[in-house]
C-alpha positions in Angstrom: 111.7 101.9 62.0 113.1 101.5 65.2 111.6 101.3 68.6 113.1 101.8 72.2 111.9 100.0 75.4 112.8 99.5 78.6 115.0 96.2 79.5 113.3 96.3 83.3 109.7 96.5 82.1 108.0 94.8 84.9 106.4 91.4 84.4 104.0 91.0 86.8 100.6 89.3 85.7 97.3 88.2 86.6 97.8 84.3 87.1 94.0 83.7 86.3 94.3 85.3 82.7 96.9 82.9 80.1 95.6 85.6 77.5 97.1 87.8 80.0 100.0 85.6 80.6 101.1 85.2 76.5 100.3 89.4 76.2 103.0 90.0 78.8 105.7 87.3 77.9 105.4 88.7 74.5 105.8 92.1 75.6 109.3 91.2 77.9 110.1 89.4 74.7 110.0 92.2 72.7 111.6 94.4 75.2 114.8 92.7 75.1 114.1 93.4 71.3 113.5 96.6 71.5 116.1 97.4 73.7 119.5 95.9 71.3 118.0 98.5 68.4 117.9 101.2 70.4 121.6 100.9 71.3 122.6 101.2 67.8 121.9 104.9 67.8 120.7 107.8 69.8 117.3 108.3 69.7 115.8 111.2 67.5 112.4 111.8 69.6 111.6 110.2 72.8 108.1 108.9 74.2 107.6 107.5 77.5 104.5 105.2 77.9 103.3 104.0 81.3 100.3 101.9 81.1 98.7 99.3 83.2 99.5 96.1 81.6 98.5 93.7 84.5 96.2 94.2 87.5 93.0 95.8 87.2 93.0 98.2 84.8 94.6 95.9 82.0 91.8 95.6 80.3 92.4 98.9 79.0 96.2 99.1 79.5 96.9 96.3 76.6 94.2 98.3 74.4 96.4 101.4 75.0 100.2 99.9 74.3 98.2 98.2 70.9 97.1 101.2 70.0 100.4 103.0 69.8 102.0 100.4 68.5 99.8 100.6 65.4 100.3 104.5 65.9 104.3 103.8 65.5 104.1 102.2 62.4 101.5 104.9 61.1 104.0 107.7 61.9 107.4 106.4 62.9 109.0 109.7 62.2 108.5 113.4 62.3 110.6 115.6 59.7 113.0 112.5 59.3 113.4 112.4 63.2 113.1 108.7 63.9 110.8 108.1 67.0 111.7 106.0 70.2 108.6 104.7 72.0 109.7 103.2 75.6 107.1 101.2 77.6 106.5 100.9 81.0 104.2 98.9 82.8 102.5 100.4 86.1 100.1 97.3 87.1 97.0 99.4 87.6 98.7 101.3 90.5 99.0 104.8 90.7 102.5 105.0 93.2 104.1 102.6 90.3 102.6 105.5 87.7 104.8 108.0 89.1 107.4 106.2 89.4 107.7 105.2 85.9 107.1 108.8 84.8 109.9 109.5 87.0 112.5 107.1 85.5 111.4 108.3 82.0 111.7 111.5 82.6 115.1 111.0 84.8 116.8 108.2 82.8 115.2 107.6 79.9 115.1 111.4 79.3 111.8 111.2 77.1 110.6 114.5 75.2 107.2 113.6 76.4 105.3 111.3 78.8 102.0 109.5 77.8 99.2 107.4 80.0 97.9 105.5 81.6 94.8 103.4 81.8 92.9 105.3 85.3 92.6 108.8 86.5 94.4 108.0 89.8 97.7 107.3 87.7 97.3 109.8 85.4 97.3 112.5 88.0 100.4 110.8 89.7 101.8 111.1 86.3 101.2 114.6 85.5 102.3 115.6 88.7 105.6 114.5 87.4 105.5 116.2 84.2 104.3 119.4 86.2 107.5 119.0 88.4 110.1 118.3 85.8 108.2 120.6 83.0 108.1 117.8 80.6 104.9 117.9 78.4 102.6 115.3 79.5 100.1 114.0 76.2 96.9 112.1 78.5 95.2 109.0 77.6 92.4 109.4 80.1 90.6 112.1 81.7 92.1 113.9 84.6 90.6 115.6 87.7 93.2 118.7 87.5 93.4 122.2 87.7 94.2 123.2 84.2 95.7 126.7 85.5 97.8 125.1 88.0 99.0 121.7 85.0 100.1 124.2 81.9 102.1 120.7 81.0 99.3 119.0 81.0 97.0 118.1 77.7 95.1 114.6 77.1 93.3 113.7 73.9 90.5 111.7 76.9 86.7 113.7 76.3 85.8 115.9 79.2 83.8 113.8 81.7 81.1 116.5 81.7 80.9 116.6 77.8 80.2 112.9 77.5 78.0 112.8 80.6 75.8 116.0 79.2 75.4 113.5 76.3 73.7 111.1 78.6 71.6 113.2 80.7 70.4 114.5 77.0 69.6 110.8 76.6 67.6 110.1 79.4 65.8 113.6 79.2 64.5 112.3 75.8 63.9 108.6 76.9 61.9 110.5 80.3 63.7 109.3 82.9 62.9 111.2 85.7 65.1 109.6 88.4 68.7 107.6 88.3 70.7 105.7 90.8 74.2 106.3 90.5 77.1 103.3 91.0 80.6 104.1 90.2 84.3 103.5 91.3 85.3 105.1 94.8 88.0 106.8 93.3 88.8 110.1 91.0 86.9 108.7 88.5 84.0 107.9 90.1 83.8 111.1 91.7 84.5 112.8 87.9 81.5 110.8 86.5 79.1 111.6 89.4 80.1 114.8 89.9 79.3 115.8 86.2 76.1 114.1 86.6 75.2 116.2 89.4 75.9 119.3 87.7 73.9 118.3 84.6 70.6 116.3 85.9 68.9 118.6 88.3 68.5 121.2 85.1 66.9 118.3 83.1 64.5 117.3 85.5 66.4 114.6 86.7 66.7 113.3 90.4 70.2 111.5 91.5 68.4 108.8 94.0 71.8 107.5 95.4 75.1 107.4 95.2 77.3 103.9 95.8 80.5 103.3 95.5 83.0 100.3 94.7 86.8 99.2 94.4 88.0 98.1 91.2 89.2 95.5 92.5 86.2 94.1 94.3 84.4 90.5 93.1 80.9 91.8 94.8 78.4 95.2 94.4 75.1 93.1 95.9 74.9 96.0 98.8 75.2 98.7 96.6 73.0 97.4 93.9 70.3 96.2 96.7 70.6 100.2 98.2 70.1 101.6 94.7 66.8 99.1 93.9 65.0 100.2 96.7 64.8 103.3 95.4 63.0 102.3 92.5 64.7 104.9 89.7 63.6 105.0 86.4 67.1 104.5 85.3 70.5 103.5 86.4 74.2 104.9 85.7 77.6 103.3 85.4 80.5 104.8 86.9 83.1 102.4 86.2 85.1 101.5 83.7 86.5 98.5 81.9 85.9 94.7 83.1 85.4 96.3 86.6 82.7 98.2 85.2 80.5 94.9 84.6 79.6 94.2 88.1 77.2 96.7 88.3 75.2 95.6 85.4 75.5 91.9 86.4 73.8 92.7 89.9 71.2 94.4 88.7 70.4 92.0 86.3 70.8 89.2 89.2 68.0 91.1 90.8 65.8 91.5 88.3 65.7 95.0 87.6 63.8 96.3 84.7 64.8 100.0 84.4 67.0 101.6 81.6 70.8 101.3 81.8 73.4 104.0 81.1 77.2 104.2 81.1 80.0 106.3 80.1 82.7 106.1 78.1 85.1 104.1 80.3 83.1 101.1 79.5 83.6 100.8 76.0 85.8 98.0 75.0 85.2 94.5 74.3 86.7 92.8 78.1 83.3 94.5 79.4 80.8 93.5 76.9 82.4 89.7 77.3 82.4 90.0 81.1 78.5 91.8 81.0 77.2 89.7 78.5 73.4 89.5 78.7 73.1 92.1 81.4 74.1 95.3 79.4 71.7 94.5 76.8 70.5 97.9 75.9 72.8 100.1 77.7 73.3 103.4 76.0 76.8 104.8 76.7 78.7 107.6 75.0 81.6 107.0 72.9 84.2 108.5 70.5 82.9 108.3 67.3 85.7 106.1 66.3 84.3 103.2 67.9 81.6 103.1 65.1 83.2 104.9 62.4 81.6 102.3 59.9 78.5 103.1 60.7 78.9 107.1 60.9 78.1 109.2 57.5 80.7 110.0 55.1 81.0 113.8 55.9 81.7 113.0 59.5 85.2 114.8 60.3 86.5 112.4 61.9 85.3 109.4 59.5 88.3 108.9 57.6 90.8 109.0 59.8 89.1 106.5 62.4 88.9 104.1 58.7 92.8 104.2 58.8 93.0 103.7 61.7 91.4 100.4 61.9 93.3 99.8 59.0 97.3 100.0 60.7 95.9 98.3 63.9 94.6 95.4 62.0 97.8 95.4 59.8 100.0 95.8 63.0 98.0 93.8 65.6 96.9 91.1 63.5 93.1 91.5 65.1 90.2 94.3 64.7 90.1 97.4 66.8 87.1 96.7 68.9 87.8 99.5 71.7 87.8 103.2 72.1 91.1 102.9 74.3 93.4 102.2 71.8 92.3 104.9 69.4 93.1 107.1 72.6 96.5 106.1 72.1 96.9 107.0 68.2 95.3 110.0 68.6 98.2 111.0 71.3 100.4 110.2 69.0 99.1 112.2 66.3 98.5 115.2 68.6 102.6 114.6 69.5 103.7 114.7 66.3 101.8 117.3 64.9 103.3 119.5 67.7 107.0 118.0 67.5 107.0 118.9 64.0 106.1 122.7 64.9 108.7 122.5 67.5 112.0 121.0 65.9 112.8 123.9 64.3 113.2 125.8 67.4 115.1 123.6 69.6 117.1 120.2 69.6 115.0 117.5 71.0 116.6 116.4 74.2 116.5 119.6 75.9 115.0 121.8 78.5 114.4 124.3 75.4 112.9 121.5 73.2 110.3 120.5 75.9 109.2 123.8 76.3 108.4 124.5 72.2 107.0 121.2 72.3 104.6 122.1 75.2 103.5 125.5 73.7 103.0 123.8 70.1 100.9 121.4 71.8 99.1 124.1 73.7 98.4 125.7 70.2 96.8 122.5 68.3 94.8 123.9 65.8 91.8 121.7 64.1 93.6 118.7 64.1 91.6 115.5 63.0 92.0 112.5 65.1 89.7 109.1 65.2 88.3 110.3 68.2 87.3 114.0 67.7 89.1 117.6 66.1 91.6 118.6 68.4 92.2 122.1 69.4 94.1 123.1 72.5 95.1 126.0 74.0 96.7 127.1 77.2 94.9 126.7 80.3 92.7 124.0 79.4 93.6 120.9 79.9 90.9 119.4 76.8 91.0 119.6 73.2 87.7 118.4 71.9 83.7 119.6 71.2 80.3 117.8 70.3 82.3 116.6 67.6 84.0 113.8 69.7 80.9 112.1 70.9 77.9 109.6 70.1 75.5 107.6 71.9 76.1 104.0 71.4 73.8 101.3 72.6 74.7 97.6 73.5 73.2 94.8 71.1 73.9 91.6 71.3 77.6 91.7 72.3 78.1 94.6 69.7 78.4 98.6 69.9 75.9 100.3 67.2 75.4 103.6 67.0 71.9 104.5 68.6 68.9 106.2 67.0 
């Protein structure tokens, strides 16, 4: 098995975080690595990865780059076509996204691009990959027009799919009012959008809408505008560590009303920074996230099992995240469609990134960890009902709700 990286793979890092610190010297480390075995050949298949592995969105970004690291060693070939995975990081900012995507696609001449760890650099991303018609496999969702992004697929839910799960939810728990609080940024919008589409036909009243950076230490305004309100419920529009703050106002200000998110909150950096003040939260999730707990005839059951399995095995720690299972499910989705596509073209080529596109555009029942993929064109999602469940917060722990 050999792997390919880039020698320049930035290095910047949060100076607060020496997890953060020993997670990036260790990647740089391994870059240099990396780098030496890739020169002793010409690489078979080509991934590019950007992903934010400092700044704000890290707390997902290292989650993603474990994730297809363990989805390397699951699959490190297709057809006896050894696969070169080259990293990037783009420190949580979108410019640095498309960037990356650029040198991978320019220099590194990847087959396909994957990421990244926000919707603001995904789009910059798969503007790229629209440009230079090089298939683009998304971790995340993304606020594009499918029609107009036929190089576009990601194995992320559909916002409105997970947030229909939620409204469901509160329907059944009678909520008959909720104040919204969510990033003020593409995925903000994405999650209060989809709320706003879905709540009125339950019965339920959006009271408010506030907004916040990811990168800001304080949401006391927002939460204080929401509270006065008085809504039966509240819901979470952020996403990883970020994501917290709402829950840790509210909780500062003693309210009493239910608590919902979405699935850009699931992964352990959030319930650490939340703690206490998520108790209860019910959120929607890839079933992969509590694949122990799911019945044995769940589809996606077994696969999310062996999953946890390689990531262990590779990462030398539990999977307790939906991110990285994003990542292996990319992977999977990749090589199921490279192995459709090799016998039409040489990888490498114009001709080769076009079959791969289509064969990607034509997934077919394809079982991941976090739902059965099927594409097709002109859509840029691949997943049903079959890629959700409602998880609730207990004690520090995700368990699948009642």
């Amino acid at each position: 098995m050999t792997v390919g990286a880039n020698p320049a793979l930035p290095t910047q890092h949060n100076p607060t975080s020496n997890t953060m610190k020993k997670l990036i010297l260790h990647a740089a480390a391994m870059t240099c690595v990396f780098a030496l075995a890739a020169g002793a050949r010409a690489a078979d298949l080509k991934v590019g990865l950007s992903v934010s592995l400092t700044g704000p969105n890290s707390s997902l970004g290292i989650p993603y780059a474990k994730g297809m690291k363990a989805a390397l060693a699951y699959k490190p070939e297709v057809d006896g076509r050894k696969i070169d995975l080259i990293v990037l990081d783009d420190a949580s900012d979108p410019t640095t996204a498309g960037r990356n995507a650029r040198k991978l696609v320019e220099e590194d001449k990847v087959d396909v691009l994957m990421g990244t760890s926000g919707v603001p650099a995904a789009i910059a991303i798969a503007q790229v990959a629209q440009e230079s018609k090089t298939p683009m496999i998304g971790l995340t969702p993304i606020a594009l027009d499918a029609k107009d992004n036929a190089w576009v697929h990601t194995v992320a839910q559909p916002t409105q799919l997970m947030v229909d799960a939620v409204i469901e939810r509160m329907k059944r728990d009678g909520v008959k009012t909720v104040g919204y609080i969510g990033f003020s940024d593409a995925w903000g919008d994405l999650v209060y959008n989809a709320l706003m589409k879905s709540a009125p036909a339950a019965g339920i009243k959006v009271v408010g809408n506030e907004r916040y950076a990811r990168s800001d230490q304080s949401v006391a305004g927002q939460v204080l505008r929401i509270m006065v309100q008085h809504p039966d419920a509240v819901m979470n529009g952020g996403a990883g560590t970020p994501g917290a703050l709402p829950f840790l106002a509210l909780a500062e200000r003693g309210y009493k009303g239910r608590l919902y998110g979405q699935h850009g909150l699931i992964n352990p950096d959030f319930l650490r920074v939340a703690g206490a003040s998520a108790q209860g939260a019910l959120m929607p999730t890839g079933p992969v996230i509590v694949a122990s707990q799911l019945p044995d005839d769940y589809p996606t059951k077994k696969m999310a099992l062996e999953f946890h399995s390689v990531y262990q095995r590779v990462n030398g720690a539990p999977s307790t995240d939906a991110f990285s299972a994003y990542s292996f499910d990319g992977w999977l989705v990749f090589c199921d469609a490279a192995a459709r596509a090799l016998p039409k073209a040489e990888p490498g080529t114009a001709a080769f990134r076009l079959a791969l596109r289509d064969a990607i555009a034509s997934t077919h029942e394809l079982v991941g960890t976090h739902g059965v993929y099927n594409f097709r064109p002109g859509d840029l999602y691949g997943v049903d009902q079959r890629a959700r469940v409602i998880v609730k917060v207990d004690n520090g722990k995700w368990l699948l709700a009642p």
